[in-house]
N, CA, C and O atoms as a GROMACS GRO file, in nm:
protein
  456
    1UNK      N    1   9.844  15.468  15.288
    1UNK     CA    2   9.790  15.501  15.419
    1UNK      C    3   9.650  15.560  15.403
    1UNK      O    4   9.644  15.680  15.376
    2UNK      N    5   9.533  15.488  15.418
    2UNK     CA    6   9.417  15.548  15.360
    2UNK      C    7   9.391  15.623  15.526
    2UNK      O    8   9.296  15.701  15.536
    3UNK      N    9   9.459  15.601  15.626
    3UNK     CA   10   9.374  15.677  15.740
    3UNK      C   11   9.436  15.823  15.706
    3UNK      O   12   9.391  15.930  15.747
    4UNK      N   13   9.532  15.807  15.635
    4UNK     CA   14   9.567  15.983  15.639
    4UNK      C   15   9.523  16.057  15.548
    4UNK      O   16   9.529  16.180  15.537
    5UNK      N   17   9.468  15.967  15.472
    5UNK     CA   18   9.352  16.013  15.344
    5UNK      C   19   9.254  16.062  15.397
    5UNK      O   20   9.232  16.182  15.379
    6UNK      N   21   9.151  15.966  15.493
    6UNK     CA   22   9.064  16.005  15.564
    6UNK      C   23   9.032  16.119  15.691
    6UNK      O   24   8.930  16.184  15.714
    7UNK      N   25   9.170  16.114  15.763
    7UNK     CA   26   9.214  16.216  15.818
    7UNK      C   27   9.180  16.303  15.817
    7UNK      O   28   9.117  16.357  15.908
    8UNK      N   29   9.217  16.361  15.684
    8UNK     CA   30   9.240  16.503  15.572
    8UNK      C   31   9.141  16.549  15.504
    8UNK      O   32   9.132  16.669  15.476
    9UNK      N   33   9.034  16.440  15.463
    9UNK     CA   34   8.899  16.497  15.352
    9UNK      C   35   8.858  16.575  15.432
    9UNK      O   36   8.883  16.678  15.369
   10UNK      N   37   8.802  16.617  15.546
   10UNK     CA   38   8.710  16.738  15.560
   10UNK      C   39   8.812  16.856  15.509
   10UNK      O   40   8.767  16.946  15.438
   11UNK      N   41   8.928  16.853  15.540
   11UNK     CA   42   9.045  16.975  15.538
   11UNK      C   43   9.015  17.000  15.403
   11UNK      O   44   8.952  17.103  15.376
   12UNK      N   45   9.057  16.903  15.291
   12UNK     CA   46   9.037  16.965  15.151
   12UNK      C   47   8.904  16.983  15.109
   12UNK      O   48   8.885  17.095  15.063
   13UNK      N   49   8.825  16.923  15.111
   13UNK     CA   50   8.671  16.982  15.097
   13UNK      C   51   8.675  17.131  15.144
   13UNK      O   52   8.695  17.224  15.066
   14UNK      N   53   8.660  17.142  15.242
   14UNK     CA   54   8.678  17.299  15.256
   14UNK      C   55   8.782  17.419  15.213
   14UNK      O   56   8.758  17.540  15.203
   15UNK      N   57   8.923  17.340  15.188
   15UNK     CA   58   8.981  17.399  15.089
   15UNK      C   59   8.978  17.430  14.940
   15UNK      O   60   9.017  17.530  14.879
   16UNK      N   61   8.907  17.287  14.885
   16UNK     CA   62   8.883  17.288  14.732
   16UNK      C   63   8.750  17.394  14.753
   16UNK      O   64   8.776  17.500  14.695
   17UNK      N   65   8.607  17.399  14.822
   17UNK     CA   66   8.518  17.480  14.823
   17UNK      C   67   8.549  17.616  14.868
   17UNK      O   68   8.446  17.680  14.885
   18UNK      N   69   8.641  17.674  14.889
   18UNK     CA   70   8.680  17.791  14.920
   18UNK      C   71   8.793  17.856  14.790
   18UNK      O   72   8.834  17.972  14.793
   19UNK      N   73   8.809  17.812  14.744
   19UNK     CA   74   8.871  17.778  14.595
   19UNK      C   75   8.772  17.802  14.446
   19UNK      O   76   8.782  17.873  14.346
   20UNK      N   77   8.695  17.721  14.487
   20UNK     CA   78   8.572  17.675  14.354
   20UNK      C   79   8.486  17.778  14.374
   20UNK      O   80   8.437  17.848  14.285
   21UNK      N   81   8.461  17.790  14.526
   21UNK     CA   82   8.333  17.864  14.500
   21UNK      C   83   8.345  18.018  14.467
   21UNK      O   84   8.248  18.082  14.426
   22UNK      N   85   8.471  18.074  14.488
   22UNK     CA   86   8.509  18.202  14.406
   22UNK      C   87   8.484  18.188  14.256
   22UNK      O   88   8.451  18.285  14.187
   23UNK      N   89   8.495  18.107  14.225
   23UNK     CA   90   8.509  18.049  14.048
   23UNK      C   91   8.396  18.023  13.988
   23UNK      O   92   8.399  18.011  13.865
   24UNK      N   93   8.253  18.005  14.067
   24UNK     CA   94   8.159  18.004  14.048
   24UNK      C   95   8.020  18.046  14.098
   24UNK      O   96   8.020  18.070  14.218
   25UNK      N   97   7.882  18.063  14.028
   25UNK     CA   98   7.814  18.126  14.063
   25UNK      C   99   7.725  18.041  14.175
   25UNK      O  100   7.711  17.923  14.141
   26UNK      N  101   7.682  18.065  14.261
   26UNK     CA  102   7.583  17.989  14.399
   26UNK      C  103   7.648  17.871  14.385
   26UNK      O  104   7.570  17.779  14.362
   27UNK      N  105   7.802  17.829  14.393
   27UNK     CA  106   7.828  17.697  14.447
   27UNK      C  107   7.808  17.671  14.553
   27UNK      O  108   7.795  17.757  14.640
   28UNK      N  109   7.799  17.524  14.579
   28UNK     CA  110   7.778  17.391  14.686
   28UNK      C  111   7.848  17.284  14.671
   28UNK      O  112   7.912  17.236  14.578
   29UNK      N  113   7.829  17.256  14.769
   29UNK     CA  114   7.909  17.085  14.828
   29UNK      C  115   7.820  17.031  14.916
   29UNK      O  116   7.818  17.075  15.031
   30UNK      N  117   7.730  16.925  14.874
   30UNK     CA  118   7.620  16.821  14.990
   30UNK      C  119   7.682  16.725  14.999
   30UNK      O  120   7.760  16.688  14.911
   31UNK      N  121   7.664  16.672  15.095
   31UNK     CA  122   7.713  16.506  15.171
   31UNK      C  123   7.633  16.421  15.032
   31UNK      O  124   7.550  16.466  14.954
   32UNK      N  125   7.693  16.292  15.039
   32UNK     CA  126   7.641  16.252  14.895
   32UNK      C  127   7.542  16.076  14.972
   32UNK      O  128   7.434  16.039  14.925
   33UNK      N  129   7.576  16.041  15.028
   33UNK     CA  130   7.576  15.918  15.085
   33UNK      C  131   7.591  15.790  14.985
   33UNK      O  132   7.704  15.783  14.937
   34UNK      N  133   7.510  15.698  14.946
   34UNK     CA  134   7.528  15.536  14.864
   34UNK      C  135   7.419  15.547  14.756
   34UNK      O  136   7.296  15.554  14.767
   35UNK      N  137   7.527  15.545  14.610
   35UNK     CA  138   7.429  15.517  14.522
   35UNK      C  139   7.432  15.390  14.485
   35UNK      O  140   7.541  15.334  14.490
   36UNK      N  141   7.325  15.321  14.442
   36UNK     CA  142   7.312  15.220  14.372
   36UNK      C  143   7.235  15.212  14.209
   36UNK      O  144   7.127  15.264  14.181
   37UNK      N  145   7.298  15.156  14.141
   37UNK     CA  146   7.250  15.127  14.031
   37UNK      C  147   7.123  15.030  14.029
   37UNK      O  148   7.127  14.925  14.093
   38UNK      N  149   7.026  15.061  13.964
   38UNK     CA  150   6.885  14.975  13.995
   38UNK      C  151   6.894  14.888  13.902
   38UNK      O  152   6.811  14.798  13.906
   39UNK      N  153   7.016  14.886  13.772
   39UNK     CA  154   7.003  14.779  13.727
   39UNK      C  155   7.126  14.676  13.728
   39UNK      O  156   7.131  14.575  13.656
   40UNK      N  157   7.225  14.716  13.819
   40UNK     CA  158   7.329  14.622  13.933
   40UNK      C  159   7.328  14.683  14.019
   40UNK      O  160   7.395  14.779  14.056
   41UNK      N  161   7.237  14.622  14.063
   41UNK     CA  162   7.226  14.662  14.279
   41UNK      C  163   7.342  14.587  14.328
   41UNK      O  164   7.372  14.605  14.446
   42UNK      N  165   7.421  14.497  14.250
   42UNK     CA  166   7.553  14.478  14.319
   42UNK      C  167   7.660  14.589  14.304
   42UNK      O  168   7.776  14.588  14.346
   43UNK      N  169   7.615  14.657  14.257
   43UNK     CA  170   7.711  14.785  14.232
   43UNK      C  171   7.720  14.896  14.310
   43UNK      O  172   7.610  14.952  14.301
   44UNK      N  173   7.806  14.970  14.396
   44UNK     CA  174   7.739  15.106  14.445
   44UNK      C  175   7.856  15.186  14.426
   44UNK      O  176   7.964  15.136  14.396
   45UNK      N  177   7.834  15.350  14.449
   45UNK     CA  178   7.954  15.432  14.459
   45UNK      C  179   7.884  15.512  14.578
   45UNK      O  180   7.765  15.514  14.606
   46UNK      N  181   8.014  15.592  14.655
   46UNK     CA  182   8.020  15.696  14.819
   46UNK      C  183   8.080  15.794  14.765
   46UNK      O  184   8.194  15.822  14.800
   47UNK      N  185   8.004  15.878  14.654
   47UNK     CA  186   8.145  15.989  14.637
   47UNK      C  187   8.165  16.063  14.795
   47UNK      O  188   8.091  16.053  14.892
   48UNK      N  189   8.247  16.113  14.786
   48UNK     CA  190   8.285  16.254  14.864
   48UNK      C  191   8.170  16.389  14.924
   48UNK      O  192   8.136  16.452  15.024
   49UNK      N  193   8.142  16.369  14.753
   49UNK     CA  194   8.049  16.480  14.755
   49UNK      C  195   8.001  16.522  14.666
   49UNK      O  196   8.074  16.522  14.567
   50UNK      N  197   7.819  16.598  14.642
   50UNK     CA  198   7.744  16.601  14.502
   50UNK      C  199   7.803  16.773  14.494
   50UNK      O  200   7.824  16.819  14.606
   51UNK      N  201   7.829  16.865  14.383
   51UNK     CA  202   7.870  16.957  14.389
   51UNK      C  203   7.739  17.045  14.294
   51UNK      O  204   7.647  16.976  14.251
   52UNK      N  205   7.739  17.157  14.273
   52UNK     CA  206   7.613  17.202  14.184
   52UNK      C  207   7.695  17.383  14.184
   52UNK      O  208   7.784  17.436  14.251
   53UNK      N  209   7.627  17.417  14.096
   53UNK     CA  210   7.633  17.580  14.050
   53UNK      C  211   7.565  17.580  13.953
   53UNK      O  212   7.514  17.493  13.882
   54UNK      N  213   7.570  17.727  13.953
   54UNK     CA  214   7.452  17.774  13.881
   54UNK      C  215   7.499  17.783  13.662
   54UNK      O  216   7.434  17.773  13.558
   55UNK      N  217   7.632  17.805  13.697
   55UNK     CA  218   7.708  17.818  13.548
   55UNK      C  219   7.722  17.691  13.501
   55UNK      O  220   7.742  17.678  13.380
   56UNK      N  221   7.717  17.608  13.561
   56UNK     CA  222   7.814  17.436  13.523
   56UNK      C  223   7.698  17.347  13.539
   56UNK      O  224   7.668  17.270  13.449
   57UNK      N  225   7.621  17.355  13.666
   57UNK     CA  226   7.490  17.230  13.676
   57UNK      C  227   7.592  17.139  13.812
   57UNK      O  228   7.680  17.151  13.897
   58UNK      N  229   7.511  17.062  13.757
   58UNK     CA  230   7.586  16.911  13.894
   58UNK      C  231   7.710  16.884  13.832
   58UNK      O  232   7.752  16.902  13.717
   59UNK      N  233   7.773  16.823  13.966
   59UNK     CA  234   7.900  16.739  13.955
   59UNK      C  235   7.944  16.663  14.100
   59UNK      O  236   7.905  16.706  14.208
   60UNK      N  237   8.031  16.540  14.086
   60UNK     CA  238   8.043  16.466  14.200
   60UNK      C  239   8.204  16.514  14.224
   60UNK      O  240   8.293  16.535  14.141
   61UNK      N  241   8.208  16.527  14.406
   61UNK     CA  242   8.334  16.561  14.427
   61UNK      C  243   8.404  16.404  14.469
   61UNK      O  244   8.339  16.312  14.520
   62UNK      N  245   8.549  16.398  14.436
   62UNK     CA  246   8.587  16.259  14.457
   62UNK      C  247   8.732  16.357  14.557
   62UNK      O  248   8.796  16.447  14.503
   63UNK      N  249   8.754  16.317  14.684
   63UNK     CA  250   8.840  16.353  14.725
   63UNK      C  251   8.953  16.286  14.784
   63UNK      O  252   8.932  16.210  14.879
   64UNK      N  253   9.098  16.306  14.732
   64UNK     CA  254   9.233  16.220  14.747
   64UNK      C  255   9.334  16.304  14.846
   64UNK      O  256   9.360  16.424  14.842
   65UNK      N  257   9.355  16.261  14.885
   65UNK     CA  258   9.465  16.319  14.958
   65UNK      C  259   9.608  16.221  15.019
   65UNK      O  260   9.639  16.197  15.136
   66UNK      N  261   9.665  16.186  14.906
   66UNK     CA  262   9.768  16.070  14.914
   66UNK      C  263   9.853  16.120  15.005
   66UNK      O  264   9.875  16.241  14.994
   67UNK      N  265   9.912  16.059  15.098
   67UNK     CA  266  10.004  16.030  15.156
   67UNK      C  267  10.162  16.064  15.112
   67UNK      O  268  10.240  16.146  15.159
   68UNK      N  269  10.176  15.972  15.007
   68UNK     CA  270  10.335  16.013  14.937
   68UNK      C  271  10.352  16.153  14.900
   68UNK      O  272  10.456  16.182  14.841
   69UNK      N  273  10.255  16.256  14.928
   69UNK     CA  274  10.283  16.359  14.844
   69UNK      C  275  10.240  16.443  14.990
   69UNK      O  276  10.194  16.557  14.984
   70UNK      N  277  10.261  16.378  15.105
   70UNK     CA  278  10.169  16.502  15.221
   70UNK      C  279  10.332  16.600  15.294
   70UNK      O  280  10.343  16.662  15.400
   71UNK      N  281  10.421  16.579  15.197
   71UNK     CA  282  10.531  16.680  15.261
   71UNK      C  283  10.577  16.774  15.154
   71UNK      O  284  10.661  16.862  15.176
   72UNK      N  285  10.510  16.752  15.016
   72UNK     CA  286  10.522  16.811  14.905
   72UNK      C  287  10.448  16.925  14.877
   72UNK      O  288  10.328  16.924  14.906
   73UNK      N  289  10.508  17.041  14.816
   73UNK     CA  290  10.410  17.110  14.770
   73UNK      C  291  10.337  17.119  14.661
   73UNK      O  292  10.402  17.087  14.562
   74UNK      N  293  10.177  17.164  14.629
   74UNK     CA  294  10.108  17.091  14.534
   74UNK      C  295  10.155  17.114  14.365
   74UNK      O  296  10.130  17.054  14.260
   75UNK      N  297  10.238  17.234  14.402
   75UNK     CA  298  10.363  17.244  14.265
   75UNK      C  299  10.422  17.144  14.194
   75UNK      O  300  10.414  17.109  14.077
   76UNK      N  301  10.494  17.099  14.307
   76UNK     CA  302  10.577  17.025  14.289
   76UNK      C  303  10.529  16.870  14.293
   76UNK      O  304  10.595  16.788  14.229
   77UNK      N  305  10.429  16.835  14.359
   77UNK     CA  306  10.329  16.709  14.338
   77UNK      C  307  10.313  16.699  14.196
   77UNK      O  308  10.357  16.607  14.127
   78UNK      N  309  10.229  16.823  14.147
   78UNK     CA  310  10.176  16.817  14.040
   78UNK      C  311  10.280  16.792  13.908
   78UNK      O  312  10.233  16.737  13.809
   79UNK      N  313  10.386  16.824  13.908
   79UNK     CA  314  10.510  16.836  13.834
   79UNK      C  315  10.557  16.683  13.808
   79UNK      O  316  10.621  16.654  13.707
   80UNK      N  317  10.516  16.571  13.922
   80UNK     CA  318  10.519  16.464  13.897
   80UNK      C  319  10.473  16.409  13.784
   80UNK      O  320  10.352  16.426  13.775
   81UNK      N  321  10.528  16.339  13.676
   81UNK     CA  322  10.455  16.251  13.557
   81UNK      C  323  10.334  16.135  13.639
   81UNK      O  324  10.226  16.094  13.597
   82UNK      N  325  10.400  16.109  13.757
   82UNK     CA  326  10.319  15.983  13.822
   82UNK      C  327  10.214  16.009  13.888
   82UNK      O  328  10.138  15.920  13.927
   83UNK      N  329  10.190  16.165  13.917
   83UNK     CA  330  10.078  16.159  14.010
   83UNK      C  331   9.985  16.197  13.862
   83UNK      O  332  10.005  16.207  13.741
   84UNK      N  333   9.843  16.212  13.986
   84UNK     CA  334   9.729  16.226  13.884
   84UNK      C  335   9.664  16.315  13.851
   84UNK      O  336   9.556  16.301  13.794
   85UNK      N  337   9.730  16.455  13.887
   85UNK     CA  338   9.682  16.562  13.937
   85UNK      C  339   9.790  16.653  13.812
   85UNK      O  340   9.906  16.616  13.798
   86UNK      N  341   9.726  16.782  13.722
   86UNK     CA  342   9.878  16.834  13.674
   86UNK      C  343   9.799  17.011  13.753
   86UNK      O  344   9.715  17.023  13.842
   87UNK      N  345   9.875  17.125  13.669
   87UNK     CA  346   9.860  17.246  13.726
   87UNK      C  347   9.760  17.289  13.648
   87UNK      O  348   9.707  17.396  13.677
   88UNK      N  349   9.718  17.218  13.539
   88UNK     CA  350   9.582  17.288  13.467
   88UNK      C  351   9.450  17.265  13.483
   88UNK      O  352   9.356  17.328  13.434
   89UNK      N  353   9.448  17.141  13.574
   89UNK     CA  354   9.333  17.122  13.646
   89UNK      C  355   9.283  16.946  13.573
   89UNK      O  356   9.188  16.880  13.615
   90UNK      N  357   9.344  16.918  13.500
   90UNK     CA  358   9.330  16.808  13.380
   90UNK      C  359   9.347  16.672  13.500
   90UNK      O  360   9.418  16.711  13.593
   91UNK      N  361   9.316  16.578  13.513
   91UNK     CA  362   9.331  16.432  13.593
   91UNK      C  363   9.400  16.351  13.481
   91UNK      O  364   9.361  16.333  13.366
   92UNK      N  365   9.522  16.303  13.551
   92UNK     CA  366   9.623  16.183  13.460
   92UNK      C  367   9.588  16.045  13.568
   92UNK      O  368   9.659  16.009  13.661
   93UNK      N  369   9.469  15.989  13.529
   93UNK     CA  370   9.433  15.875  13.649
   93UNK      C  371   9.474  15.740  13.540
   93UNK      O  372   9.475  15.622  13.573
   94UNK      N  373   9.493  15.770  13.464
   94UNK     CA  374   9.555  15.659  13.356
   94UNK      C  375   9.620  15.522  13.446
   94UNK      O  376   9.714  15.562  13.515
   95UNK      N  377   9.604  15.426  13.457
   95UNK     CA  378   9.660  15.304  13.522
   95UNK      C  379   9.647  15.336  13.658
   95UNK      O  380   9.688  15.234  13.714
   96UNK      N  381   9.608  15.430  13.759
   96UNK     CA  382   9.651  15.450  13.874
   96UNK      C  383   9.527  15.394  13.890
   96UNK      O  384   9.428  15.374  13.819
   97UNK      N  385   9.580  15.362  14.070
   97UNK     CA  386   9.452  15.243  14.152
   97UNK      C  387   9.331  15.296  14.210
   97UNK      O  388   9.244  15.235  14.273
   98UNK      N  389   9.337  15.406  14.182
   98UNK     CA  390   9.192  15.485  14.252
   98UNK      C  391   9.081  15.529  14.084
   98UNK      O  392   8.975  15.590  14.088
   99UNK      N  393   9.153  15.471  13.948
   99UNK     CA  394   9.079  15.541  13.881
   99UNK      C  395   8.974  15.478  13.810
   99UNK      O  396   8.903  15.536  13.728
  100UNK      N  397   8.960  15.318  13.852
  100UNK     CA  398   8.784  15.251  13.838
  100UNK      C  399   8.677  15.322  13.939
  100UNK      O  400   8.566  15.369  13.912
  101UNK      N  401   8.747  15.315  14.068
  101UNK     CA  402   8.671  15.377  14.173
  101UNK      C  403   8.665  15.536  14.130
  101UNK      O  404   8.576  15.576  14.206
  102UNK      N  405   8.692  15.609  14.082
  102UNK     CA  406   8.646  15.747  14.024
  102UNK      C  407   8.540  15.720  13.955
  102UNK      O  408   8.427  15.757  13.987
  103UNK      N  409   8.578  15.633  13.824
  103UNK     CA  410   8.504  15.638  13.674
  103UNK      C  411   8.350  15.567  13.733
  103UNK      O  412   8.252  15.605  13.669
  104UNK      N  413   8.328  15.493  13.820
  104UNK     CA  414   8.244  15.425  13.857
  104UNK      C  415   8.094  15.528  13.982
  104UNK      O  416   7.973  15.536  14.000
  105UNK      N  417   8.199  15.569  14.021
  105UNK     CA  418   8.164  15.697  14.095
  105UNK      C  419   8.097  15.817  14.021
  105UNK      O  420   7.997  15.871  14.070
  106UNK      N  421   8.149  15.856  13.909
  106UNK     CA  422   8.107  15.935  13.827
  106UNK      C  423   7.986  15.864  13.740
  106UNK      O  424   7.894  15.930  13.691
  107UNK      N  425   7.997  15.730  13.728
  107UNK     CA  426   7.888  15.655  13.640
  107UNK      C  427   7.770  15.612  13.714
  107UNK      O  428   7.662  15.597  13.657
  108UNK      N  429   7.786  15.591  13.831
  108UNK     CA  430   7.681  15.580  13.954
  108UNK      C  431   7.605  15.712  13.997
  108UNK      O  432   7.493  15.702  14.048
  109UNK      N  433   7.648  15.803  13.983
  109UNK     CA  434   7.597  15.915  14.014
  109UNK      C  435   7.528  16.044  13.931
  109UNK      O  436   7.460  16.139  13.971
  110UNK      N  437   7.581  16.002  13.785
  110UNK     CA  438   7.550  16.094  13.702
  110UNK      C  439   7.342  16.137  13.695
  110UNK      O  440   7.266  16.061  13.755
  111UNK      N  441   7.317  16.192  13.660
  111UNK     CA  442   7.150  16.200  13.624
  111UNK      C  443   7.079  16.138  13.558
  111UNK      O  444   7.105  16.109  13.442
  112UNK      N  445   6.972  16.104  13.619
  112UNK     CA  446   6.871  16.048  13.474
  112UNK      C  447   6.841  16.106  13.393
  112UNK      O  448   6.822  16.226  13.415
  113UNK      N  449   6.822  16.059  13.263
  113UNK     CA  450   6.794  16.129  13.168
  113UNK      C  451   6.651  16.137  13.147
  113UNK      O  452   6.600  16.026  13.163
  114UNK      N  453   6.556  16.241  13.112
  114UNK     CA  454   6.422  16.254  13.130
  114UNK      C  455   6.327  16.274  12.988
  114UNK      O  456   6.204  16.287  12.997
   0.00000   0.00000   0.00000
């Protein structure tokens, strides 16, 4: 059900940033809009969101909010072998269908190197 995915991202954005940003120094969350790769312009990624602090540097937010797990608690989600998520903060996206669209996302967006 991706509309209940969509639904929900502003909710966890502001939950994960109310979360993170205790955890770190002058965090943020900017709207990210369409990157393209200049050397496959057939390529693009929409993260979620570009993230930054002052301890860590940049990072892209990718935000999920599955469905099968929206009556669960995130305990007990996480306790799943199948989901992608565990309690240490680690991503098990191994075979799952959202995890080209992450890795691609993260590879579209990363920095130039100078």
């Amino acid at each position: 059900m991706t509309s209940w995915g969509c639904d929900h991202e502003r909710t966890a954005r502001e939950a994960y940033f109310k979360v993170t940003a205790s955890k770190h120094s002058s965090f943020s969350i900017n709207d990210a809009g369409l990157f393209i790769n200049p050397d496959t312009p057939f390529i693009g990624a929409t993260p979620d969101g570009l993230v930054h602090c002052d301890c860590c540097g940049d990072g892209v937010l990718e935000v999920k909010c599955p469905y099968s797990k929206k009556d669960v608690p995130m305990e007990t989600a996480c306790a799943d072998p199948s989901f992608y998520l565990s309690t240490s903060d680690q991503v098990n996206n191994q075979g799952k269908p959202f995890s080209w669209k992450v890795t691609q996302t993260q590879t579209m967006t990363r920095p130039k190197k100078t």
